[in-house]
N, C-alpha and C positions, 0 to 999 in steps of 0.2 A: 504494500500500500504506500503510494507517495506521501511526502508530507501536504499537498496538499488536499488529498482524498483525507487525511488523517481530520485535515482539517475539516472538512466539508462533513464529513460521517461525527465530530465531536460537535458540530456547532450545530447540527442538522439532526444528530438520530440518537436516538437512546433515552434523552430524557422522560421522555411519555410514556415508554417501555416498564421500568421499574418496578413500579407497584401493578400493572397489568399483569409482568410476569412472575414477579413475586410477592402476591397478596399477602397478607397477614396470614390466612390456615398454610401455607406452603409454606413461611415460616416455620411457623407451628411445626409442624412434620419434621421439616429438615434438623430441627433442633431436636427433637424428640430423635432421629438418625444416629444426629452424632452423639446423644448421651449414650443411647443403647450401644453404639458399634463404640465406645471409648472403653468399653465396661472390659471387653477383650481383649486388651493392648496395653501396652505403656506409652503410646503416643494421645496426644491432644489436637483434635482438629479443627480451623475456624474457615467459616463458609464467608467471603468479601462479596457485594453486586457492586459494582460502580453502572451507574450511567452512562457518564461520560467525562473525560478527562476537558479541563479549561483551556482556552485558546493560547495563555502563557506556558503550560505545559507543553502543548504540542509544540511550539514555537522553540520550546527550551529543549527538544528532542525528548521528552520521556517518553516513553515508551509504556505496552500493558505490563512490562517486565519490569520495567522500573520502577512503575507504580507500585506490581505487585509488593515489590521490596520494600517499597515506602510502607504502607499500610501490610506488611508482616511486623514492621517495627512499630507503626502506631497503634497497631492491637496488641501491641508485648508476646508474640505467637512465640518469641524467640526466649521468653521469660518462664522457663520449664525446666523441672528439677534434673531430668536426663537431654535437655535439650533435643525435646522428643516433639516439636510442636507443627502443623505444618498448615500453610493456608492454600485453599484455593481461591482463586479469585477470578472474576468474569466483571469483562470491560465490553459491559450490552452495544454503545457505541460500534467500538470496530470488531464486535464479534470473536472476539479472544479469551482466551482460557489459560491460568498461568497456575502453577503448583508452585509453591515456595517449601520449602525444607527445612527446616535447623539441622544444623551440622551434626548433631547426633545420629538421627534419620540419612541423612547424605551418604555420610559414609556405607549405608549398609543398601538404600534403593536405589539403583542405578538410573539413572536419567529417561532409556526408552522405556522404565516401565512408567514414570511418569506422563512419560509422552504419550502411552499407550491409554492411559485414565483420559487425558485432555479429547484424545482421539472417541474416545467411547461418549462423553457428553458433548463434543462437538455432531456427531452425528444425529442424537436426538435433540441438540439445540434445532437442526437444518431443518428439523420436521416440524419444529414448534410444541415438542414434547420438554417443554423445561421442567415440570416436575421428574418426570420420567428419568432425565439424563441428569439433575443434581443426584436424587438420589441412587441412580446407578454411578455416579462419580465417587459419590460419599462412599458407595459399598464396595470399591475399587479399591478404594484407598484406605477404608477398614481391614480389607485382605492384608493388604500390600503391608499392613503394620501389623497383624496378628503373625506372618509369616515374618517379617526383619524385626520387630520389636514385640516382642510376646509378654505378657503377664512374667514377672519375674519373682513371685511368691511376696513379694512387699504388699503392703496396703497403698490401694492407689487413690489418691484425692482427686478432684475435677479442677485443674489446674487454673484454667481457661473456660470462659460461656460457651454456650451452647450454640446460643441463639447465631443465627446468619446476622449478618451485618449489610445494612443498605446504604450505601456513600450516595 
């Protein structure tokens, strides 16, 4: 996407999107997901929507990845006892999907299986199935941490909310 489609899909799309696509009970749900799927693991998951990124952003080159990293840092996803934390995050704008990691998790998930999660709710995004592909996302990446970060006989606390977060 050029910078100036970047621009044109930030200034133009996404914002009306939001709450059509993620209503309040889709909330609901999704957060209800990540308590139940956190219960099996030692990592902690946080759900991000952006709309859409502001004209000084694109301007400034950030990018959904960059974003993503910003807001892994303004929800403290990175603030976890095993630095087990990981966000996903969707930029309805330019239609992008980004998984962010804590380096505890990094170490052990290799990159295409991330890519492989983005790739599974990008295709139910395409259909307008967004319940559908958050929570086949969410249940991706439940796997993905019961297999590299298992239950390790500790008592585990809920780190981090639950709830999705709507920028």
């Amino acid at each position: 996407m050029t910078r100036t489609q970047r621009l044109m899909a930030n200034l133009f799309g996404g914002w009306f999107q939001l709450r059509q696509r993620f209503p309040a009970m889709l909330l609901d749900e999704l957060a209800d997901a990540v308590a139940v799927g956190e219960r099996d693991h030692m990592g902690e998951v946080r759900f991000a929507v952006e709309s859409r990124l502001t004209v000084r952003a694109v301007l400034s080159g950030v990018d959904a990845r960059i974003r993503a990293q910003e807001v892994f840092a303004q929800l403290r996803v990175w603030d976890t006892e095993d630095n087990s934390g990981v966000l996903i995050y969707l930029l309805l704008s330019e239609q992008r999907i980004e998984i962010v990691a804590d380096r505890g998790i990094a170490r052990r998930v290799a990159q295409p299986q991330w890519d492989a999660v983005c790739a599974l709710m990008r295709e139910h995004f395409a259909a307008a199935r967004w319940r559908d592909g958050s929570l086949a996302g969410l249940a991706a990446i439940h796997a993905l941490l019961r297999e590299h970060f298992p239950m390790d006989g500790r008592d585990k606390h809920d780190e981090l909310p639950d709830r999705p977060v709507l920028l």
